[in-house]
C-alpha positions in Angstrom: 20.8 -143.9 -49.5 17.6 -141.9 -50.1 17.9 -138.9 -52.3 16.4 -135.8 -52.0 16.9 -134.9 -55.5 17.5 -137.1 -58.4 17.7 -135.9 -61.8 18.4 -137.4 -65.1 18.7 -135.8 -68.3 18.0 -132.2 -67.4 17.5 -130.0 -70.1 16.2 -126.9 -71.2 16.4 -124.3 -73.9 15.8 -120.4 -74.2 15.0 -120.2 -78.2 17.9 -121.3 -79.8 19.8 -121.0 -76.5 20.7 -124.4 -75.1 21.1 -123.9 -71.2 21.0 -127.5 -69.6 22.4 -129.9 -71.8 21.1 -133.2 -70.4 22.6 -133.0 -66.8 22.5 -136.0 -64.5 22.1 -134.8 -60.5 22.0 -137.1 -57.2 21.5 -135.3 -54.0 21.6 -137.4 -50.8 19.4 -136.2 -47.9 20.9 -134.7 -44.8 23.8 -133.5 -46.6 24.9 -130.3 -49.1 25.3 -130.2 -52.3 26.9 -127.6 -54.4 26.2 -126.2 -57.9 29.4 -124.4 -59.1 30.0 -122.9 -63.1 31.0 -119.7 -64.2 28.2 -116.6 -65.3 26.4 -118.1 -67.7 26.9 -121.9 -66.9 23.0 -122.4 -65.7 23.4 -122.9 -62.5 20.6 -120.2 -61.8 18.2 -122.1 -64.3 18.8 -125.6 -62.5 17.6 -124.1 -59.3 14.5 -122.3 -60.9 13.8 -125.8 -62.5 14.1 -128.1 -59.3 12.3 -125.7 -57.2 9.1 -125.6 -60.1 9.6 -122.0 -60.7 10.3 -122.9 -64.6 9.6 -126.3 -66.7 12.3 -128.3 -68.2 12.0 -129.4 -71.6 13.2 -132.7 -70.9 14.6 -135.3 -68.3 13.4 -137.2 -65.4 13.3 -134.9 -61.9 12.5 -136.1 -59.0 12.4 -133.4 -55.8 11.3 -134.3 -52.1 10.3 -138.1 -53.3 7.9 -136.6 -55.8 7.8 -136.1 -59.5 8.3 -133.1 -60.9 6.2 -133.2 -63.6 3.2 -134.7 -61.6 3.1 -133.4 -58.1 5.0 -129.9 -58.4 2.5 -128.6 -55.5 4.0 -131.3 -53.1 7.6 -130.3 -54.3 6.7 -126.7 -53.3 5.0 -127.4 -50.0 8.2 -129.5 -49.2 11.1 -127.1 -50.1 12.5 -123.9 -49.2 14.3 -121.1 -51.7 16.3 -118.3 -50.6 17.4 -116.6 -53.8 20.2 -114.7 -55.2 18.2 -111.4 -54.1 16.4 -110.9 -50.8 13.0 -111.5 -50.3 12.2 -109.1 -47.2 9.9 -106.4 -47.2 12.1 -103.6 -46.6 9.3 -101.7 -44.6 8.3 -104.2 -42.5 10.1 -105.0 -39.2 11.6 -108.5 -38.9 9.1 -109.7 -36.7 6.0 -108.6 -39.7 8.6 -110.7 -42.3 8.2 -113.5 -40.5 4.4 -113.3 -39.8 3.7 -112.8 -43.2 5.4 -116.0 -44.3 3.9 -118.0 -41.3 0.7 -117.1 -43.0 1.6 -117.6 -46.2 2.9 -121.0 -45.8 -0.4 -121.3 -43.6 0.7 -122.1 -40.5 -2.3 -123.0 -37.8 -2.5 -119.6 -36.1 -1.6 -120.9 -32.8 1.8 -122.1 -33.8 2.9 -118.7 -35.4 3.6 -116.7 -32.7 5.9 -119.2 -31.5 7.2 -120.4 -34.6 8.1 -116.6 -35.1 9.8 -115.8 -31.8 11.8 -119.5 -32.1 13.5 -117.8 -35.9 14.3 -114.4 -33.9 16.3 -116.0 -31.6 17.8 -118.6 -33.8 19.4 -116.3 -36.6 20.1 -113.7 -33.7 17.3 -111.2 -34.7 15.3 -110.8 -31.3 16.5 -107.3 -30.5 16.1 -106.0 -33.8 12.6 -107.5 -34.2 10.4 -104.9 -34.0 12.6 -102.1 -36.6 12.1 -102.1 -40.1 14.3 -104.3 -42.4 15.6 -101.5 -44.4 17.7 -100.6 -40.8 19.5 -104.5 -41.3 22.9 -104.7 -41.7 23.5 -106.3 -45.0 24.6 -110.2 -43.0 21.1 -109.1 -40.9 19.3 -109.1 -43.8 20.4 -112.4 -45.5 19.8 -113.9 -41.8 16.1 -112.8 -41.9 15.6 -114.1 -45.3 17.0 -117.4 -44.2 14.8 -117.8 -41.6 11.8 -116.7 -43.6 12.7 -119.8 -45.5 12.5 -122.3 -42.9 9.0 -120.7 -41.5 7.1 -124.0 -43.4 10.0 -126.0 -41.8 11.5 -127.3 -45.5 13.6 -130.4 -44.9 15.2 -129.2 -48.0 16.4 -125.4 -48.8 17.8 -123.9 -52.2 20.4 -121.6 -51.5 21.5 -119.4 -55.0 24.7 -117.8 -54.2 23.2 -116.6 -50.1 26.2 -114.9 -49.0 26.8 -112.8 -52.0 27.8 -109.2 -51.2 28.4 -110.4 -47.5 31.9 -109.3 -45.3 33.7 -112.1 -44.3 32.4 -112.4 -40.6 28.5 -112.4 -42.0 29.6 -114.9 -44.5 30.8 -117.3 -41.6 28.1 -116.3 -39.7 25.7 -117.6 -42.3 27.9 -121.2 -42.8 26.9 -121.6 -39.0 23.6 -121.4 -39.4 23.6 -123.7 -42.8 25.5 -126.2 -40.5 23.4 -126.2 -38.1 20.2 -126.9 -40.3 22.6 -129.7 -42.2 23.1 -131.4 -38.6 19.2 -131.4 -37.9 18.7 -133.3 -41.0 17.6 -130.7 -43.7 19.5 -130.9 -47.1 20.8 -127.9 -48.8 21.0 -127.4 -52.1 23.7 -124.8 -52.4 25.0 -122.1 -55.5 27.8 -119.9 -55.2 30.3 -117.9 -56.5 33.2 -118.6 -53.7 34.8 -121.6 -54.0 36.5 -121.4 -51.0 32.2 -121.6 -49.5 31.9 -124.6 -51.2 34.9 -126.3 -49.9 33.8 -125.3 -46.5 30.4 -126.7 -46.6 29.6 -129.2 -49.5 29.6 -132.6 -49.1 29.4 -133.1 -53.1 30.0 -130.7 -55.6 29.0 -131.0 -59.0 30.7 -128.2 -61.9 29.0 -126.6 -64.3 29.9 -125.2 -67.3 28.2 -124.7 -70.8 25.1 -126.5 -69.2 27.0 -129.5 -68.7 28.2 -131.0 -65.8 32.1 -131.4 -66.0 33.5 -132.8 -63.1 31.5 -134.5 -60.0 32.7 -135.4 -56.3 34.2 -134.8 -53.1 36.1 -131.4 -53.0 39.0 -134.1 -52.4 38.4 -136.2 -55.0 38.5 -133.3 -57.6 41.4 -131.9 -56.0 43.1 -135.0 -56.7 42.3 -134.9 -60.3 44.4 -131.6 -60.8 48.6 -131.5 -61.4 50.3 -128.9 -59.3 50.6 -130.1 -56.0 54.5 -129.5 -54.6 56.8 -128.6 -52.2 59.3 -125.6 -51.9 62.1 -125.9 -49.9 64.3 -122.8 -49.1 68.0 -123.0 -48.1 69.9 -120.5 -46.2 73.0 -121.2 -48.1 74.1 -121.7 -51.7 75.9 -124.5 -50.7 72.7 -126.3 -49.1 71.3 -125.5 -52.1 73.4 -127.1 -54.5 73.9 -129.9 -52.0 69.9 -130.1 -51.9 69.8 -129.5 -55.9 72.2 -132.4 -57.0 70.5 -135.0 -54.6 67.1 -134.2 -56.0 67.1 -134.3 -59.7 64.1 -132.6 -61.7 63.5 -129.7 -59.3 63.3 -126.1 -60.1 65.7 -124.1 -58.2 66.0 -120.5 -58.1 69.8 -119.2 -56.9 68.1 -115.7 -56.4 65.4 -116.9 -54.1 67.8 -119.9 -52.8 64.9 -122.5 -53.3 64.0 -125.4 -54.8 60.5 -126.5 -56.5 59.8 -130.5 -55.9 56.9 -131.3 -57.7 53.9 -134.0 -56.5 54.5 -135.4 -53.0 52.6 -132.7 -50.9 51.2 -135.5 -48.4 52.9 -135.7 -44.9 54.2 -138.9 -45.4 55.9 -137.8 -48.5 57.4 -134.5 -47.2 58.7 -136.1 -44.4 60.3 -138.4 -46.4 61.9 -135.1 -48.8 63.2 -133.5 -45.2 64.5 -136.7 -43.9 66.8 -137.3 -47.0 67.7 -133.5 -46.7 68.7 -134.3 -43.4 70.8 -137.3 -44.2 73.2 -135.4 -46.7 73.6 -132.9 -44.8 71.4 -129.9 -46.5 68.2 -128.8 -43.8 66.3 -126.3 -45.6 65.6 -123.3 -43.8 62.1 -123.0 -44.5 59.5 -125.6 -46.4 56.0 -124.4 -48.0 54.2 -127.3 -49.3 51.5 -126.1 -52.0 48.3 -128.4 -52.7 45.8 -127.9 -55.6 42.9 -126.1 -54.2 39.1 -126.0 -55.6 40.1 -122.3 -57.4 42.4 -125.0 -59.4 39.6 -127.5 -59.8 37.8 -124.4 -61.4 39.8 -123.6 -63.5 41.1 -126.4 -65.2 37.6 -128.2 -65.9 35.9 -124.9 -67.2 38.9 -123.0 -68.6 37.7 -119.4 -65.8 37.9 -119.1 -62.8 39.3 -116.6 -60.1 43.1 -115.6 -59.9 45.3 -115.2 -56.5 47.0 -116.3 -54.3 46.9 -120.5 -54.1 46.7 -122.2 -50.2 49.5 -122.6 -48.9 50.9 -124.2 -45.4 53.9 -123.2 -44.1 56.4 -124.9 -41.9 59.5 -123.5 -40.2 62.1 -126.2 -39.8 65.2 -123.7 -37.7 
């Protein structure tokens, strides 16, 4: 497996502020990686570090196959960083934006008019191309400062939080195109404050909190790690309830309601099992919800915050 970014024993210090605390990272190429941690955690300062913008005080960093601490001008002409806050010039049109970064990332003349006109049409910015940026929708906007990251063609992109402040259909919109650059073999390096994003894109997803790194791994695999997981089962009767309740010891029933609470078991294989027993003595619930710990969950219980509402759940008729 070749990494795109390998780090070990990260850290760095604002005065007497420690930030990174000696963090261990392992990125693989061609795949995305995502930085989550509450305000505060460093997530921000990891990013600056990796992409050369600040020095770290200590650890071994290796970005793009190079050194940090020898070849940062290689990391630099190799990457890609689309920050927390757009980069546009808000009085040029799209079309200047892009220009201006094919020069800057001194691109042979020839190849920026087409490199240009190649960006409109993949983000979807062709017919605005030629009005200022300041007219862009807010999803336009985060689109054209995408693209004016991948003018130098980066085969590996720094994303801090890139859908922030987005609506929900400019926020898929933007998954789309970070799939897409995923599936032509660029690795994204990804920060962000929605944990449902993450779950949606990350292949690996490392948590951050008081510049430490808490809990590594497949969304999955964290999932896992966290209690919670059950079943509800809602009866139309009293009776199935209490026929339901006295065949399945430990659950949590509520008469109001007319459910019961099974805890662990939230696979198929195990909830079919719960319904087929039902079935067997004679008490069917009427409806079943089956509840599984989700990544707000995984949040929560390795940093101690983390956003409240409502948890995923699937529900099944069974009248």
């Amino acid at each position: 497996m070749t990494l795109a970014i390998s780090v070990t024993g990260l850290r760095k210090s604002f005065g007497d502020t420690l930030v990174l605390d000696g963090i261990d990272l392992a990125v693989p190429e061609g795949s995305v990686f995502s930085l989550l941690g509450p305000n505060g955690a460093g997530k921000t300062t990891t990013v600056q570090i990796l992409s050369t913008l600040l020095p770290a005080d200590a650890g071994r960093i290796e970005v793009a196959g190079h050194d940090l601490a020898t070849a940062a001008a290689r990391i630099r002409a190799a990457i890609g960083v689309t920050g927390q806050f757009s980069a546009i010039d808000p009085l040029l049109t799209g079309a200047e934006n892009l220009r201006l970064m094919a020069e800057l990332n001194h691109l042979p003349r020839p190849q920026r008019a087409a490199r240009v006109t190649g960006l409109l049409e993949q983000f979807g910015l062709t017919e605005a191309a030629r009005r200022p940026a300041s007219t862009y929708s807010g999803g336009m906007q985060r689109r054209l400062d995408l693209a004016m990251t991948l003018t130098g063609n980066p085969r590996l992109i720094f994303l801090d939080e890139p859908t922030t402040g987005l609506d929900p259909r400019s926020r898929r919109d933007m998954w789309q195109h970070i799939r897409g650059l995923v599936a032509g073999g660029v690795t994204i390096f990804l920060t962000t404050q929605y944990l449902d994003e993450a779950d949606e894109l990350a292949d690996q997803i490392a948590v951050l909190d008081h510049g430490r790194i808490v809990a590594a791994g497949r969304a999955a695999e964290l999932k896992r790690q966290i209690p919670g997981g059950h079943v509800q089962l809602q009866f139309a009767t009293a009776a199935g309830l209490d026929t339901a309740a006295g065949l399945l010891g430990g659950a949590t029933r509520d008469d109001d309601a007319l459910t019961l609470r099974v805890a662990g078991g939230d696979d198929a294989g195990s909830v079919r099992a719960l319904l087929n027993r039902l079935h067997d003595a004679g008490a069917d619930a009427d409806r079943v919800s089956v509840h599984s710990p989700s990544l707000d969950d995984v949040f929560f219980a390795f940093t101690g915050t983390g956003p409240s509402g409502p948890q995923p759940t699937e529900e099944v008729a069974t009248r």
